[in-house]
C-alpha positions as CSV (number, residue, x, y, z in Angstrom):
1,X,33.6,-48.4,4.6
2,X,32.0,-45.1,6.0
3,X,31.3,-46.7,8.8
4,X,28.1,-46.3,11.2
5,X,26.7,-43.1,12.4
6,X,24.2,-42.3,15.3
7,X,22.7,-39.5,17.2
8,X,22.2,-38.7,20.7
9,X,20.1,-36.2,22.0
10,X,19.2,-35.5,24.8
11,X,15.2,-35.5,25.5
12,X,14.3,-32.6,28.2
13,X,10.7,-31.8,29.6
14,X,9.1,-29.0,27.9
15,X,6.7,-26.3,27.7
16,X,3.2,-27.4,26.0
17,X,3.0,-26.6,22.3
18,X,1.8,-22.7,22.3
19,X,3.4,-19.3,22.1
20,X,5.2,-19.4,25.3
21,X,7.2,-22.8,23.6
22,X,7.7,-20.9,20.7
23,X,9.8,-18.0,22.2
24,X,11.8,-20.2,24.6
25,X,12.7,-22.5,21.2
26,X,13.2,-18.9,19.3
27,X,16.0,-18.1,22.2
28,X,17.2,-21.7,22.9
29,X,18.2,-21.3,18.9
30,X,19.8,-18.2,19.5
31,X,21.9,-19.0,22.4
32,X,23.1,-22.7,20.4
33,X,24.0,-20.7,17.8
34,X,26.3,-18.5,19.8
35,X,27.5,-21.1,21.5
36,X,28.4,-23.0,19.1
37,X,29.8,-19.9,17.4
38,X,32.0,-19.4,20.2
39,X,33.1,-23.6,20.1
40,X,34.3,-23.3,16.7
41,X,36.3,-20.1,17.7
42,X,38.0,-21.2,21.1
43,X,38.6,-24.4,19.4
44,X,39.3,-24.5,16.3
45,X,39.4,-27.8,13.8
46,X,41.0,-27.4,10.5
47,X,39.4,-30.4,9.3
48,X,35.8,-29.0,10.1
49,X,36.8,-25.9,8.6
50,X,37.9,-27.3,5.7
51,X,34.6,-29.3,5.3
52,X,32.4,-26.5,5.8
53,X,34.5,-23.9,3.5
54,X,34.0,-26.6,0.9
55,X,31.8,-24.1,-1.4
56,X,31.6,-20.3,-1.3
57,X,28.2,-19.9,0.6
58,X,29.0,-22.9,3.1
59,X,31.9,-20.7,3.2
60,X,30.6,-17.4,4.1
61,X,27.7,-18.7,6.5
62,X,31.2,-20.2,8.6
63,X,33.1,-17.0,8.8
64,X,30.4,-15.1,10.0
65,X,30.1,-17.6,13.0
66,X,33.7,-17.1,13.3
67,X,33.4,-13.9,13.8
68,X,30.4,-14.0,16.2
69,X,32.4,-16.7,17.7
70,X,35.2,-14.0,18.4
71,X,32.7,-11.5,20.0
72,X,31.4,-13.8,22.3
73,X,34.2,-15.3,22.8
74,X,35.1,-13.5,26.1
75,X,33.0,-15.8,27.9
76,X,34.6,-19.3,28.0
77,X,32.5,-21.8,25.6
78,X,31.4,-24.0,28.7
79,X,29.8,-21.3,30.2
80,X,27.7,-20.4,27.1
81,X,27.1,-24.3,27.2
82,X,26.2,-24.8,30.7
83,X,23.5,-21.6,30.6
84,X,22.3,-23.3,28.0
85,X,21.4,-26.5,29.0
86,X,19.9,-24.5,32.3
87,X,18.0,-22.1,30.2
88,X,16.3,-25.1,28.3
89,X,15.7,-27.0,30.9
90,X,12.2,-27.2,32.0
91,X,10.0,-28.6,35.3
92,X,8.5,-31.8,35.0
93,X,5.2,-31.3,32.3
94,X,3.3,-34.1,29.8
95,X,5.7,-33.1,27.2
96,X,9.2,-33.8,25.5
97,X,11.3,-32.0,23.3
98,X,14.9,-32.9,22.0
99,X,16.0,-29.5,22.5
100,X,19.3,-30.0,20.0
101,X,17.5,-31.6,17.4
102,X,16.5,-31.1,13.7
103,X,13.7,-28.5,14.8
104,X,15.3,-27.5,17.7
105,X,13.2,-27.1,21.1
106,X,9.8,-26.3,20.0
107,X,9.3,-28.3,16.5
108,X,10.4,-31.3,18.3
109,X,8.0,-31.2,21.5
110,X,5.6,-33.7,21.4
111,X,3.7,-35.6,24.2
112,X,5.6,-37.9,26.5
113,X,3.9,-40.9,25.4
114,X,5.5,-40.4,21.7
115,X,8.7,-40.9,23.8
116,X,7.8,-43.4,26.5
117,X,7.7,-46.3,27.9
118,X,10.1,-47.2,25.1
119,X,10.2,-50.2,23.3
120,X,12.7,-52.5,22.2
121,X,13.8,-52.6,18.5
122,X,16.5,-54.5,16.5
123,X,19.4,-52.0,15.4
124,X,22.7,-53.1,13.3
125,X,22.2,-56.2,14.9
126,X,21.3,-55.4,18.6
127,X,19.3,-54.3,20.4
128,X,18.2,-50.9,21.6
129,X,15.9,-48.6,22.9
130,X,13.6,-46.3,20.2
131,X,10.9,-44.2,21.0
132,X,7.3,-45.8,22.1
133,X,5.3,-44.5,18.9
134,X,7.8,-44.2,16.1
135,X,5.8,-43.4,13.4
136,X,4.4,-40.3,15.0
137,X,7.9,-38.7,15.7
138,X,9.7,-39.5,12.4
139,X,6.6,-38.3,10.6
140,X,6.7,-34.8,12.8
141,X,10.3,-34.8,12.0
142,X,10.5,-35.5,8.3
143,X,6.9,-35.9,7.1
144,X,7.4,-38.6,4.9
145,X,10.1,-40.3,6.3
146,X,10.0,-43.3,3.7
147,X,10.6,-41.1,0.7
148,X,14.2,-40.7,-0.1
149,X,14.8,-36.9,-0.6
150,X,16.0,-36.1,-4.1
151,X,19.7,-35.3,-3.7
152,X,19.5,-31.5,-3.9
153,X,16.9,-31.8,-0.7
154,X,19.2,-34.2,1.0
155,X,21.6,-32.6,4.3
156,X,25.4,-32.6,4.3
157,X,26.5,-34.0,8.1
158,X,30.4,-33.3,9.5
159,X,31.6,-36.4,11.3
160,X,33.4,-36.1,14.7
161,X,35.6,-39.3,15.2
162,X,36.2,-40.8,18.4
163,X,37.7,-44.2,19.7
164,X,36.0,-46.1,22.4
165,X,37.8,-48.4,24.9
166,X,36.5,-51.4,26.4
């Protein structure tokens, strides 16, 4: 009844693991942040809202990126978006980050070969492509990814509906 969910993320080349990665992922958060900030501000959904005001600290944590959306906001959200995706984008190197994930640009780089060649994997019912070695990336991501988390650990998502035509 709640239907299925799924991710996309882009994967972009990154800088090794190091310092350097760390800053860049320390300002790629910064800048999503903004800009996503400044989204929720140019345009706003009441449903969202609603969803994320659902307790007094979810609450709080959304007006003040209201507000920083309203600062920023007098640069148009697809320009914050498109410097962005050119700020985080990176020459062509061994490693891979998915630079909107869970840990953001630099807990999410990892050698190519995590990522590639892919491999084929049964999904719902079909077929699709998942990462070559997925035990290493859901165990960088969550650790140990076959425990359910005990409720109070377990993430909230918002859900963004949309109709596809054939």
């Amino acid at each position: 009844p709640k239907g299925i969910f799924v991710d996309i993320f882009p994967i972009d080349y990154a800088l090794p693991p190091g310092w350097k990665n760390k800053i860049k992922g320390f300002i790629s958060n910064i800048w999503a942040y903004l800009s996503v900030s400044v989204l929720f501000y140019q345009y706003p959904n009441k449903e969202y809202e609603n969803f994320m005001c659902s307790n007094s600290e979810s609450a709080k944590r959304f007006r003040i990126r209201k507000l920083l959306g309203k600062l920023g906001s007098i640069i148009p959200h697809r320009l914050w978006a498109y410097h962005y995706d050119s700020f985080i984008q990176h020459k062509k190197t061994d490693f891979l980050t998915i630079s909107s994930g869970r840990k953001h640009y630099s807990g999410e780089t990892l050698n190519a070969n995590i990522f590639f060649p892919s491999k084929k994997a049964v999904f719902e019912g079909i077929q699709v492509n998942v990462p070559n070695n997925i035990d290493a990336y859901l165990k960088n991501l969550y650790g140990h990814y076959m425990d359910i988390p005990p409720i109070e650990k377990r993430e909230r998502h918002y859900v963004i509906d949309f109709m596809v035509n054939d």
